[in-house]
Backbone as JSON, one array per atom type, in Angstrom:
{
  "sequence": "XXXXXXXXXXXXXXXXXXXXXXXXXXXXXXXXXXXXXXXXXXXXXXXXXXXXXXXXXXXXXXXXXXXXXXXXXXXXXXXXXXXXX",
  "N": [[-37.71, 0.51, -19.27], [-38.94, 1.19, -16.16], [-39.89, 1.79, -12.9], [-41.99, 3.42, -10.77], [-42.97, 5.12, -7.82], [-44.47, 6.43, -5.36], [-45.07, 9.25, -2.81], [-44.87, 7.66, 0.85], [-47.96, 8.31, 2.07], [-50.38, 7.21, 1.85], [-53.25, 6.23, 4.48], [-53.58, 3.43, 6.04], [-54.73, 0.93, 8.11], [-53.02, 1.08, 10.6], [-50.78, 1.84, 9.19], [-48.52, 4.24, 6.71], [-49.02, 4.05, 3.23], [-47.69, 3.48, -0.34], [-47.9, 3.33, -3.59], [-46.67, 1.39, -5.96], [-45.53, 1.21, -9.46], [-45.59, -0.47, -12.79], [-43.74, 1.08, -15.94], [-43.95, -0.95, -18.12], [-44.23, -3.4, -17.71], [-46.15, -6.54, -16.1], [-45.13, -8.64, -14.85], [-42.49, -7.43, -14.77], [-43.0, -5.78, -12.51], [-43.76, -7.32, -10.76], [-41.6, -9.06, -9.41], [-39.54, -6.69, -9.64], [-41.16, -6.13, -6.93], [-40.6, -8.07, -5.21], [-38.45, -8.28, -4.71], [-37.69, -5.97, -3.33], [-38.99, -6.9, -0.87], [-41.58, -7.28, -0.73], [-45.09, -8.72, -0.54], [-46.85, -11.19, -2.8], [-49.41, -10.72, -2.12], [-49.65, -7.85, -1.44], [-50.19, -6.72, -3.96], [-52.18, -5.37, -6.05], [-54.51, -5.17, -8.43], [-53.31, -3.06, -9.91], [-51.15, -2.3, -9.28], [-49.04, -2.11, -6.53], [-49.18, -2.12, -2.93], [-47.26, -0.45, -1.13], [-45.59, -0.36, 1.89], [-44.4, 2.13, 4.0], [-42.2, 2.05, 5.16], [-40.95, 0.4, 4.0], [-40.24, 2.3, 1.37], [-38.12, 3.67, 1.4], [-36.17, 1.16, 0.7], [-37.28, 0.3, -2.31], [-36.43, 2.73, -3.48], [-33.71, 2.77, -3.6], [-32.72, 0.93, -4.63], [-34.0, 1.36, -7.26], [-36.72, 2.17, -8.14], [-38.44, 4.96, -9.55], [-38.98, 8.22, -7.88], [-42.19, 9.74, -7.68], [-44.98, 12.11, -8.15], [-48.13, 11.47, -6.64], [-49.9, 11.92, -8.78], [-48.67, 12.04, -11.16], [-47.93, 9.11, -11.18], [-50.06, 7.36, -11.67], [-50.47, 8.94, -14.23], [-48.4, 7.85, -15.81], [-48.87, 4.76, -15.25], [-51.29, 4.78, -16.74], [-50.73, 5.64, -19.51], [-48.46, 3.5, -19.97], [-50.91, 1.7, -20.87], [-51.28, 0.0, -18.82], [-52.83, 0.43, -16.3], [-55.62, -1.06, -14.4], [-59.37, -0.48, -13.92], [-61.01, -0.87, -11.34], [-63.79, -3.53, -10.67]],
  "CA": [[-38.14, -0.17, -18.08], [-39.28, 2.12, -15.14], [-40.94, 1.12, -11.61], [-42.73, 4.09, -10.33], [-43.35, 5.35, -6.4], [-45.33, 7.44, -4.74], [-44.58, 8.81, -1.63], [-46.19, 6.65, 1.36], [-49.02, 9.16, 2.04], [-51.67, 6.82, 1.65], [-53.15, 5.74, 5.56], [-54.28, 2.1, 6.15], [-54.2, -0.54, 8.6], [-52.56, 1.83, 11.43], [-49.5, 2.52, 8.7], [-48.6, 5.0, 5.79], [-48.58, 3.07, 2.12], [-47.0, 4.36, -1.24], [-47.93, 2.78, -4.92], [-45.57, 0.63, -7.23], [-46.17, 0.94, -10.53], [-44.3, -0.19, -13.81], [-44.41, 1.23, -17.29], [-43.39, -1.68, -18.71], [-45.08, -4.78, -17.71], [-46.51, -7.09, -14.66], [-43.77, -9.41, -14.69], [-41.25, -6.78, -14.05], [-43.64, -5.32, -11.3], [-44.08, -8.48, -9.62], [-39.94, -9.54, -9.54], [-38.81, -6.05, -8.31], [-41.53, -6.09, -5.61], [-40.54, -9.02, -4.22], [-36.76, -8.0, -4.29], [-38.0, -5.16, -2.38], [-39.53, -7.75, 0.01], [-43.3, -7.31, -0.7], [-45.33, -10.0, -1.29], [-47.55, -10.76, -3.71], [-50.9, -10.25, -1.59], [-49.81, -6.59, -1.64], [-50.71, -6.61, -5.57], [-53.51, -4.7, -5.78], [-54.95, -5.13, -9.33], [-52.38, -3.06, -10.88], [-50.14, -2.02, -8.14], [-48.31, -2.77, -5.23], [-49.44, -1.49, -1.71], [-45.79, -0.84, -0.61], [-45.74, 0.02, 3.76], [-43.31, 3.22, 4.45], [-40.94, 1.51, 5.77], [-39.91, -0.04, 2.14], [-39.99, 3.01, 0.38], [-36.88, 3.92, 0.86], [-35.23, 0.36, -0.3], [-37.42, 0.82, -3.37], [-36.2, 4.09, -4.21], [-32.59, 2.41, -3.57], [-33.2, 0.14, -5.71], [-34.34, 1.76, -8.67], [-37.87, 2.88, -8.6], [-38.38, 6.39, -9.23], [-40.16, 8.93, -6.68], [-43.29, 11.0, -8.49], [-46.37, 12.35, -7.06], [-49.29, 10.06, -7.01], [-51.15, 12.25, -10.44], [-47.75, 11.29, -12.33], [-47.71, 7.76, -11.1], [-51.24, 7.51, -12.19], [-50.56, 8.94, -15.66], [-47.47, 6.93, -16.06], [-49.57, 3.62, -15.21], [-52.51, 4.42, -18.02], [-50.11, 5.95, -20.5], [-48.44, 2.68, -20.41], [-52.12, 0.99, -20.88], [-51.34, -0.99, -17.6], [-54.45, 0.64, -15.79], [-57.14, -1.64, -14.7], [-59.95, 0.2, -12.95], [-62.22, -1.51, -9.95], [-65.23, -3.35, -11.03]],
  "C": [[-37.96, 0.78, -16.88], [-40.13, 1.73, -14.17], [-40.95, 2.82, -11.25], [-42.75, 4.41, -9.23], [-43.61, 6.12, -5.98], [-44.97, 7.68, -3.41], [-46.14, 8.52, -0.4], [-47.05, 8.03, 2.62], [-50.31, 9.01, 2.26], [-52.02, 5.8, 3.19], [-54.4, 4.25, 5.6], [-53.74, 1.41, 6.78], [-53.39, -0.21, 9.8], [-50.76, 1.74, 10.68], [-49.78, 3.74, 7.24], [-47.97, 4.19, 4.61], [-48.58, 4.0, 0.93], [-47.57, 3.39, -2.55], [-46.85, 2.49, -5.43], [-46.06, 0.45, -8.43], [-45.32, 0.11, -11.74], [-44.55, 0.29, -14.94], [-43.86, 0.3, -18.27], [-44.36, -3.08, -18.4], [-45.17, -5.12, -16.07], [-45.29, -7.61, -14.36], [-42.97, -8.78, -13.94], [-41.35, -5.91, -12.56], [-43.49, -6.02, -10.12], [-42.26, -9.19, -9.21], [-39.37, -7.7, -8.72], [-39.79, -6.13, -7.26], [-41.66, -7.04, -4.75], [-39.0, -8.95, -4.0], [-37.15, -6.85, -3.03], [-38.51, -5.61, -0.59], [-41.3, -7.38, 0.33], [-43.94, -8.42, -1.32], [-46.18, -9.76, -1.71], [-49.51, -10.59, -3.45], [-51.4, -8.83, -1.63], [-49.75, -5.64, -2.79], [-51.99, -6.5, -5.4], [-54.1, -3.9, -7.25], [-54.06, -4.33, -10.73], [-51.07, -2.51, -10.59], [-49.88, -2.48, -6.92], [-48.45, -1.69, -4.46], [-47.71, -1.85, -0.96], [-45.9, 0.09, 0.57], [-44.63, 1.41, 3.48], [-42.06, 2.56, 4.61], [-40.39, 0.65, 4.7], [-39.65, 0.67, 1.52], [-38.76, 3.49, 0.14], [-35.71, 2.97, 0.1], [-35.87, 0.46, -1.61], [-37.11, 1.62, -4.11], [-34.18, 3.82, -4.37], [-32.33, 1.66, -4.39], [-33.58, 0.03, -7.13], [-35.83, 2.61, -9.29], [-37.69, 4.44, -8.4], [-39.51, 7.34, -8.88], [-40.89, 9.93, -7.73], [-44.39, 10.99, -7.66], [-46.84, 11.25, -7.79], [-49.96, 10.82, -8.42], [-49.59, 11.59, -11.28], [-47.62, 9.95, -12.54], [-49.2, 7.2, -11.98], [-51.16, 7.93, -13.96], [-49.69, 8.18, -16.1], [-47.99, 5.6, -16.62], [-50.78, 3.62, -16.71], [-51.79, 5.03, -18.74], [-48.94, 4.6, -21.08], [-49.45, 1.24, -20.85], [-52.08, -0.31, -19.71], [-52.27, -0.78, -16.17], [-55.53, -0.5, -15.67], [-58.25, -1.39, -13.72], [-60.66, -1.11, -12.02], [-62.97, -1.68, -10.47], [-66.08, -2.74, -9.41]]
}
């Protein structure tokens, strides 16, 4: 059981946002990212749009920091990938 994070890099919405992934299941995705205090609007098909300003309780917490291509292989190497129609 592994949660994932990217660092927040990614610009939207006038902030900088980071990916949550898990290689393990939704469930466990959706339970730490609401310990983290994200809610579940910022589930985003197979990740969590997590703001800057969480990343560091995430990373306190337990998820662990990888670039975005590792988080990315992580996510479809545990077949928890689901592309955009």
């Amino acid at each position: 059981m592994t949660l994932y994070i990217d660092p927040p890099t990614w610009p939207g919405h006038g902030r900088m946002w980071s990916h949550l992934v898990s290689d393990t299941s939704y469930d466990e995705l959706h339970d730490f990212a609401a310990s983290v205090g994200c809610p579940r609007r910022a589930f985003d098909s197979d990740h969590y749009d997590v703001p800057s300003e969480r990343y560091a309780e995430a990373v306190r917490r337990g998820a662990r920091e990888v670039g975005s291509k590792e988080l990315l292989h992580r996510l479809t190497s545990a077949g928890l990938r689901r592309r955009k129609k």
